[in-house]
C-alpha positions as CSV (number, residue, x, y, z in Angstrom):
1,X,-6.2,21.5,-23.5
2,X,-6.0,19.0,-20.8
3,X,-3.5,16.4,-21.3
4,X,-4.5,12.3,-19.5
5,X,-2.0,10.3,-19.8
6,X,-3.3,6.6,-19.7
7,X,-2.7,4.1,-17.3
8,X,-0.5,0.9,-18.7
9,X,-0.3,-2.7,-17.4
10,X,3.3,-1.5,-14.9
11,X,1.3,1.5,-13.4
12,X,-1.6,-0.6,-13.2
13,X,0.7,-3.3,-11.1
14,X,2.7,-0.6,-9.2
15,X,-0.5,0.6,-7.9
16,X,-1.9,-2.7,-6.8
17,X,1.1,-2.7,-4.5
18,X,0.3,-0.9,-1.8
19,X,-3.5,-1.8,-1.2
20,X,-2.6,-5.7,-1.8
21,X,-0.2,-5.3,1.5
22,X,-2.8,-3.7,3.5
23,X,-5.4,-6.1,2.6
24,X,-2.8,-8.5,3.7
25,X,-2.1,-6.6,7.1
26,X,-5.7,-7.1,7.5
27,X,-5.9,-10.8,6.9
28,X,-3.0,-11.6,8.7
29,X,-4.4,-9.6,12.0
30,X,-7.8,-11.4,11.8
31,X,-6.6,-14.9,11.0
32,X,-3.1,-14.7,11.9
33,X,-1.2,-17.0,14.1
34,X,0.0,-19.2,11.3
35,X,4.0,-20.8,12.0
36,X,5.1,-17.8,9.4
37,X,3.8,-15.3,12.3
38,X,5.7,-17.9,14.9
39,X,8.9,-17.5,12.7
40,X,8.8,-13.8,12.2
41,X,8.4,-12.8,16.0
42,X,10.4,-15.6,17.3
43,X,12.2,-13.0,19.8
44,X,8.6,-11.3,21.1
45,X,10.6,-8.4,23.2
46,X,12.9,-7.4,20.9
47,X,10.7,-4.8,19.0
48,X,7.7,-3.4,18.9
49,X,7.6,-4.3,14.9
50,X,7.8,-7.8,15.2
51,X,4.8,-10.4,13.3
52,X,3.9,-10.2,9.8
53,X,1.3,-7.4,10.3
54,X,3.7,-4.4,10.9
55,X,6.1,-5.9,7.7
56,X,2.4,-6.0,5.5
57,X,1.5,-2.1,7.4
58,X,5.4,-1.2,6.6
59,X,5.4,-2.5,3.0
60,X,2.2,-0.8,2.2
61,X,3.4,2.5,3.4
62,X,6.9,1.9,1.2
63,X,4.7,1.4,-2.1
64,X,2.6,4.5,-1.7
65,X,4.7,6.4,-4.1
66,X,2.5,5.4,-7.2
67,X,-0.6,6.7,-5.1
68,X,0.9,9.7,-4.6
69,X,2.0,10.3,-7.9
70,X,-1.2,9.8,-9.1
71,X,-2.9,12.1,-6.9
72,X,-0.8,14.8,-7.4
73,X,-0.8,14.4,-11.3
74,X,-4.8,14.2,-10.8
75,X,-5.0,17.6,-8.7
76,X,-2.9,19.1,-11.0
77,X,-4.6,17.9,-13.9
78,X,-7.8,20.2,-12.5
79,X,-9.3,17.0,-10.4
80,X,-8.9,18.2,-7.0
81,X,-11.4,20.7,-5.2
82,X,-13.6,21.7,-8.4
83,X,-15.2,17.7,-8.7
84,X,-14.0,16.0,-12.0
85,X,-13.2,18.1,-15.0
């Protein structure tokens, strides 16, 4: 017997997370150059991670633990190769 655990309103958030920043990433490349983008890269040379675009790309990347967690509890549930169970 297969146990699913259901998803509640925190996971539900936690997971929102991560695509939210890189939706924002995305946004902020194609209409960027707001005085926020001015502020954050204010030194230009400094580093390569500078602009609100890598902080979106780094943030998403830092909440991909939910993701992950899901996917693993999914594979190991029986969803991975075999299609859903």
């Amino acid at each position: 017997m297969r146990h699913h655990t259901a998803l509640g309103a925190a996971d539900w958030l936690s997971l929102a997370a991560a695509p939210t920043f890189a939706v924002m990433a995305l946004l902020t490349e194609l209409f960027g150059g707001s005085a926020i983008d001015m502020i954050c890269s204010a030194t230009h040379d400094a580093s390569l991670l500078h602009g609100m675009v890598p902080m979106y790309i780094l943030m998403s990347a830092f909440h991909l633990g939910p993701w992950l967690k899901l996917i693993w509890r999914l594979r190991s549930e029986g969803w991975g190769a075999h299609g859903r169970a």
